[in-house]
BAFI-3210 file (N, C-alpha, C; in Angstrom, 3 decimals, decimal comma, padded with zeros to 6 digits):
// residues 103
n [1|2|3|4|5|6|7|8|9|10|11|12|13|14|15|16|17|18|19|20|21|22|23|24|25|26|27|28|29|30|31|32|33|34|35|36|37|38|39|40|41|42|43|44|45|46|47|48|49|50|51|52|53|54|55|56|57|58|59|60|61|62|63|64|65|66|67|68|69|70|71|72|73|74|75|76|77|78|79|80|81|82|83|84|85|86|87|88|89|90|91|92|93|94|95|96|97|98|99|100|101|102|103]
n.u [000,841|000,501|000,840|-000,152|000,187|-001,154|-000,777|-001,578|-002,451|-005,693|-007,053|-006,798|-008,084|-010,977|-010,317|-008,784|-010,485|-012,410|-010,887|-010,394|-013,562|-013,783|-012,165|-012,981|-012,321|-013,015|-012,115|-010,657|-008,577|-009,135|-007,554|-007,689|-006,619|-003,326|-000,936|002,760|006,049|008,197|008,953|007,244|006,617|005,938|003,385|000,504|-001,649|-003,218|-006,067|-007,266|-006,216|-005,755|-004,011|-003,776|-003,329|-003,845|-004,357|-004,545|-004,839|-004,358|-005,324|-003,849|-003,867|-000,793|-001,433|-000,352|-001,607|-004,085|-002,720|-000,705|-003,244|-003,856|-001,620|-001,138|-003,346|-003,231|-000,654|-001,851|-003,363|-001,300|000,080|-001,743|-001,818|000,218|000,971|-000,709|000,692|003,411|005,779|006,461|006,575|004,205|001,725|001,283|001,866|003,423|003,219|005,051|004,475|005,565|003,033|001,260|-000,993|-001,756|-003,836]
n.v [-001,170|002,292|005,453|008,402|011,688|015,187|018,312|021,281|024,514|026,272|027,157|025,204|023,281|022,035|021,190|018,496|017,209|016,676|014,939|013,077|011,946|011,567|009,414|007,465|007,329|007,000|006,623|009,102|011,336|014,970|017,910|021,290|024,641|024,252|025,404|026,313|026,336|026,460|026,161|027,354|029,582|031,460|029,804|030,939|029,688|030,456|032,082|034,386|034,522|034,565|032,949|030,166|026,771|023,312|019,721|016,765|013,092|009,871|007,138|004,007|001,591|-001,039|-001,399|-000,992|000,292|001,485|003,388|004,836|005,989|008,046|009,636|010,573|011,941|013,766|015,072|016,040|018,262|019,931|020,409|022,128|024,333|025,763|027,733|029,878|030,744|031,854|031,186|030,932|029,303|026,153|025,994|023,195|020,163|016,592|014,299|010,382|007,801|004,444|002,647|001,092|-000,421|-000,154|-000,221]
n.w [000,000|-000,513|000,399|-000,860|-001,047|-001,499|-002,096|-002,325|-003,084|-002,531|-004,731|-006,322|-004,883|-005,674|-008,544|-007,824|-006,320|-007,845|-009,991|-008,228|-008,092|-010,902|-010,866|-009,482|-006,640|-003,275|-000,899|001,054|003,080|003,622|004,487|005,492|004,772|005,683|006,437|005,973|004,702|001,306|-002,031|-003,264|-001,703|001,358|003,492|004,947|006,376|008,647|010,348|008,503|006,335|003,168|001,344|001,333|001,600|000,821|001,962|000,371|001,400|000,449|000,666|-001,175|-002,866|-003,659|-006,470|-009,972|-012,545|-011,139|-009,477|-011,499|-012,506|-011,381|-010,824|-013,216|-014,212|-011,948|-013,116|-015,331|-014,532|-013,443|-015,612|-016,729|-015,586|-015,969|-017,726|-016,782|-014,267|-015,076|-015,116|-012,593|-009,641|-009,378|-007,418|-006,418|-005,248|-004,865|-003,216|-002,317|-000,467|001,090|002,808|006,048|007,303|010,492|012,704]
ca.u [000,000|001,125|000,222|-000,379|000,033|-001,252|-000,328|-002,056|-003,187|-007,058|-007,503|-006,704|-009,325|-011,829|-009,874|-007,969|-011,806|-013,140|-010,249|-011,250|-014,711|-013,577|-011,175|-013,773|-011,502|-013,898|-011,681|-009,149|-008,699|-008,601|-006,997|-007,830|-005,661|-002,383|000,469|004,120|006,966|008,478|008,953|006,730|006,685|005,492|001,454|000,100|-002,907|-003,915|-006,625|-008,111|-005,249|-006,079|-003,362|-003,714|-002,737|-005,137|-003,366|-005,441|-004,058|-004,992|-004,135|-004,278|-003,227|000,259|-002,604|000,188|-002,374|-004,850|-001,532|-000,651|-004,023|-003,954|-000,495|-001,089|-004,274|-002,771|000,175|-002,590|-003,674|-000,016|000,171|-003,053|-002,004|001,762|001,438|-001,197|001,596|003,897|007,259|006,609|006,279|002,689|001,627|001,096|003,080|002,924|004,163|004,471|005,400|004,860|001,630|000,983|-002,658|-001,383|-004,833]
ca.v [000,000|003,239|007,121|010,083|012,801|015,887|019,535|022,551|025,840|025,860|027,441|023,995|022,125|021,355|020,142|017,250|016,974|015,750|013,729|011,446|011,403|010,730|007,861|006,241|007,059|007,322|007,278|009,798|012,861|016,548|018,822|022,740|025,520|023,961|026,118|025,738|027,079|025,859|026,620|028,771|030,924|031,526|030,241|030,943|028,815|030,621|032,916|034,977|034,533|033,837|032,332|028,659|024,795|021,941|018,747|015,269|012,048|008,888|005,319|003,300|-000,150|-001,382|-001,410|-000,028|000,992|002,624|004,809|005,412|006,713|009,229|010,319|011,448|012,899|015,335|015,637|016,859|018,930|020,854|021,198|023,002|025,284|026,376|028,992|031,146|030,860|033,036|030,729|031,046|027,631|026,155|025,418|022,072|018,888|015,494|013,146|009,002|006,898|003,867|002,821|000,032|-000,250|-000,534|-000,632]
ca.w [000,000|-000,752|000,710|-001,621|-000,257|-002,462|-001,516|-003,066|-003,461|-002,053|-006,044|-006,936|-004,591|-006,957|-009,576|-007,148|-006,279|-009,430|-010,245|-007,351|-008,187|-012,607|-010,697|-008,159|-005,364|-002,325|000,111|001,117|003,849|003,787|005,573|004,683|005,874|005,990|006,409|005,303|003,899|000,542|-003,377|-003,587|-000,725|003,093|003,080|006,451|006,928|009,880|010,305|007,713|005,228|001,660|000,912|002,387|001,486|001,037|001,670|000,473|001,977|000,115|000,352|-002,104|-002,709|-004,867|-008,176|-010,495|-013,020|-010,413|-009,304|-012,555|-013,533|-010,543|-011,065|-014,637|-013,404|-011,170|-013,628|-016,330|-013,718|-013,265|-017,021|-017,234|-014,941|-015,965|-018,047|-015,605|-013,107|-015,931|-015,369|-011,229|-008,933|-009,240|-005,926|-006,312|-004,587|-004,570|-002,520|-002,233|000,576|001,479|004,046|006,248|008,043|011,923|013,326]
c.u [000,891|000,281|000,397|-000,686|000,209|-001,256|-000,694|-002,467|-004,571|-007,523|-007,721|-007,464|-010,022|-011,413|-009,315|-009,459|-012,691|-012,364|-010,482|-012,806|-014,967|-013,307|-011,872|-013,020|-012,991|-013,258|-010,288|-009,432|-008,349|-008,293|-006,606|-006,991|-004,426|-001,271|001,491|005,127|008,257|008,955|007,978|005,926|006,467|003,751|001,472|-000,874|-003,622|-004,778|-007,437|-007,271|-005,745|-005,409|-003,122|-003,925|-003,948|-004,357|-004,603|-004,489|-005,444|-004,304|-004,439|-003,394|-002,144|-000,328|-001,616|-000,586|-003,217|-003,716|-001,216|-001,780|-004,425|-002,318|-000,116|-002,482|-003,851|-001,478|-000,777|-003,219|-003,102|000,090|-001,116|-003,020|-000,628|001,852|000,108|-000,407|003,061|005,223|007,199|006,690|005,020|002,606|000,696|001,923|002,328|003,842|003,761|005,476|005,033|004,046|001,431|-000,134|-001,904|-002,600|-006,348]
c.v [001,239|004,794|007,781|010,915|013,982|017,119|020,379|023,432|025,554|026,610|025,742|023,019|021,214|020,380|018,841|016,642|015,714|015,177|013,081|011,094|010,657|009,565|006,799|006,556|007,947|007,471|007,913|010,891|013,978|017,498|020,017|023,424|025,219|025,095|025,696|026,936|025,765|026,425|027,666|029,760|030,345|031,078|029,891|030,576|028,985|032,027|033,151|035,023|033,900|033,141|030,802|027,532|024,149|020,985|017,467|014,247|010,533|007,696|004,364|001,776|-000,361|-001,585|-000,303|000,542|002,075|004,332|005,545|006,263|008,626|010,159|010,924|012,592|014,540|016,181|016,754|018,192|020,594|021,400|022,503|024,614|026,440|027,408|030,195|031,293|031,663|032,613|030,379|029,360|027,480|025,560|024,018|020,664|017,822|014,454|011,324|008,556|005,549|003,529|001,531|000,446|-000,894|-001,062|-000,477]
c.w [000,000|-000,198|-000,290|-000,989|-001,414|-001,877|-002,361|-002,942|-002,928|-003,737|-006,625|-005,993|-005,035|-007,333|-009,055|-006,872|-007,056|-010,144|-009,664|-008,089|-009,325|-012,138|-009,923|-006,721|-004,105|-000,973|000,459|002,520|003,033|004,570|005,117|005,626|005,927|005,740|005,882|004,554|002,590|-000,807|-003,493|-002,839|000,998|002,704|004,506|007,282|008,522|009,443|008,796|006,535|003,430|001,090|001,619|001,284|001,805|000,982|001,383|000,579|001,238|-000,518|-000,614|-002,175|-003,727|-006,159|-009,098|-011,597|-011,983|-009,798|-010,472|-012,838|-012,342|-010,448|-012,193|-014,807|-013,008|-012,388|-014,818|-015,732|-013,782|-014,901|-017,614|-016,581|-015,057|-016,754|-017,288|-014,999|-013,803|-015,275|-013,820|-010,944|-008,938|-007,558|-005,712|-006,492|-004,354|-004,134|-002,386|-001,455|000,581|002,819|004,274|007,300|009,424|012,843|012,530]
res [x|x|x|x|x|x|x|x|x|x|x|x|x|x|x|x|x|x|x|x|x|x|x|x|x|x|x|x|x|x|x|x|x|x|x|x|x|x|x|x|x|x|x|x|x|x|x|x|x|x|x|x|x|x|x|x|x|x|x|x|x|x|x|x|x|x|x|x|x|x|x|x|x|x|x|x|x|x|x|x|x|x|x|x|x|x|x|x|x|x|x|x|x|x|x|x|x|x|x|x|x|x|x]
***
Protein backbone atom coordinates (compact mmCIF):
# COMPACT_ATOMS: atom_id res chain seq x y z
CA UNK A 1 0.00 0.00 0.00
CA UNK A 2 1.12 3.24 -0.75
CA UNK A 3 0.22 7.12 0.71
CA UNK A 4 -0.38 10.08 -1.62
CA UNK A 5 0.03 12.80 -0.26
CA UNK A 6 -1.25 15.89 -2.46
CA UNK A 7 -0.33 19.53 -1.52
CA UNK A 8 -2.06 22.55 -3.07
CA UNK A 9 -3.19 25.84 -3.46
CA UNK A 10 -7.06 25.86 -2.05
CA UNK A 11 -7.50 27.44 -6.04
CA UNK A 12 -6.70 24.00 -6.94
CA UNK A 13 -9.33 22.13 -4.59
CA UNK A 14 -11.83 21.36 -6.96
CA UNK A 15 -9.87 20.14 -9.58
CA UNK A 16 -7.97 17.25 -7.15
CA UNK A 17 -11.81 16.97 -6.28
CA UNK A 18 -13.14 15.75 -9.43
CA UNK A 19 -10.25 13.73 -10.25
CA UNK A 20 -11.25 11.45 -7.35
CA UNK A 21 -14.71 11.40 -8.19
CA UNK A 22 -13.58 10.73 -12.61
CA UNK A 23 -11.17 7.86 -10.70
CA UNK A 24 -13.77 6.24 -8.16
CA UNK A 25 -11.50 7.06 -5.36
CA UNK A 26 -13.90 7.32 -2.32
CA UNK A 27 -11.68 7.28 0.11
CA UNK A 28 -9.15 9.80 1.12
CA UNK A 29 -8.70 12.86 3.85
CA UNK A 30 -8.60 16.55 3.79
CA UNK A 31 -7.00 18.82 5.57
CA UNK A 32 -7.83 22.74 4.68
CA UNK A 33 -5.66 25.52 5.87
CA UNK A 34 -2.38 23.96 5.99
CA UNK A 35 0.47 26.12 6.41
CA UNK A 36 4.12 25.74 5.30
CA UNK A 37 6.97 27.08 3.90
CA UNK A 38 8.48 25.86 0.54
CA UNK A 39 8.95 26.62 -3.38
CA UNK A 40 6.73 28.77 -3.59
CA UNK A 41 6.69 30.92 -0.72
CA UNK A 42 5.49 31.53 3.09
CA UNK A 43 1.45 30.24 3.08
CA UNK A 44 0.10 30.94 6.45
CA UNK A 45 -2.91 28.82 6.93
CA UNK A 46 -3.92 30.62 9.88
CA UNK A 47 -6.62 32.92 10.30
CA UNK A 48 -8.11 34.98 7.71
CA UNK A 49 -5.25 34.53 5.23
CA UNK A 50 -6.08 33.84 1.66
CA UNK A 51 -3.36 32.33 0.91
CA UNK A 52 -3.71 28.66 2.39
CA UNK A 53 -2.74 24.80 1.49
CA UNK A 54 -5.14 21.94 1.04
CA UNK A 55 -3.37 18.75 1.67
CA UNK A 56 -5.44 15.27 0.47
CA UNK A 57 -4.06 12.05 1.98
CA UNK A 58 -4.99 8.89 0.12
CA UNK A 59 -4.14 5.32 0.35
CA UNK A 60 -4.28 3.30 -2.10
CA UNK A 61 -3.23 -0.15 -2.71
CA UNK A 62 0.26 -1.38 -4.87
CA UNK A 63 -2.60 -1.41 -8.18
CA UNK A 64 0.19 -0.03 -10.50
CA UNK A 65 -2.37 0.99 -13.02
CA UNK A 66 -4.85 2.62 -10.41
CA UNK A 67 -1.53 4.81 -9.30
CA UNK A 68 -0.65 5.41 -12.55
CA UNK A 69 -4.02 6.71 -13.53
CA UNK A 70 -3.95 9.23 -10.54
CA UNK A 71 -0.50 10.32 -11.06
CA UNK A 72 -1.09 11.45 -14.64
CA UNK A 73 -4.27 12.90 -13.40
CA UNK A 74 -2.77 15.34 -11.17
CA UNK A 75 0.18 15.64 -13.63
CA UNK A 76 -2.59 16.86 -16.33
CA UNK A 77 -3.67 18.93 -13.72
CA UNK A 78 -0.02 20.85 -13.26
CA UNK A 79 0.17 21.20 -17.02
CA UNK A 80 -3.05 23.00 -17.23
CA UNK A 81 -2.00 25.28 -14.94
CA UNK A 82 1.76 26.38 -15.96
CA UNK A 83 1.44 28.99 -18.05
CA UNK A 84 -1.20 31.15 -15.61
CA UNK A 85 1.60 30.86 -13.11
CA UNK A 86 3.90 33.04 -15.93
CA UNK A 87 7.26 30.73 -15.37
CA UNK A 88 6.61 31.05 -11.23
CA UNK A 89 6.28 27.63 -8.93
CA UNK A 90 2.69 26.15 -9.24
CA UNK A 91 1.63 25.42 -5.93
CA UNK A 92 1.10 22.07 -6.31
CA UNK A 93 3.08 18.89 -4.59
CA UNK A 94 2.92 15.49 -4.57
CA UNK A 95 4.16 13.15 -2.52
CA UNK A 96 4.47 9.00 -2.23
CA UNK A 97 5.40 6.90 0.58
CA UNK A 98 4.86 3.87 1.48
CA UNK A 99 1.63 2.82 4.05
CA UNK A 100 0.98 0.03 6.25
CA UNK A 101 -2.66 -0.25 8.04
CA UNK A 102 -1.38 -0.53 11.92
CA UNK A 103 -4.83 -0.63 13.33
Amino acid sequence: MKMLNIVCGEKLEDEILTLFKDLGIKGYTVISGVGGRGQTGTVSGTGGSTNRNTMFMVALEDDHIHMTQVLKAVREIHTRHVHGYHGLEIPLKVFLQPCEVIL
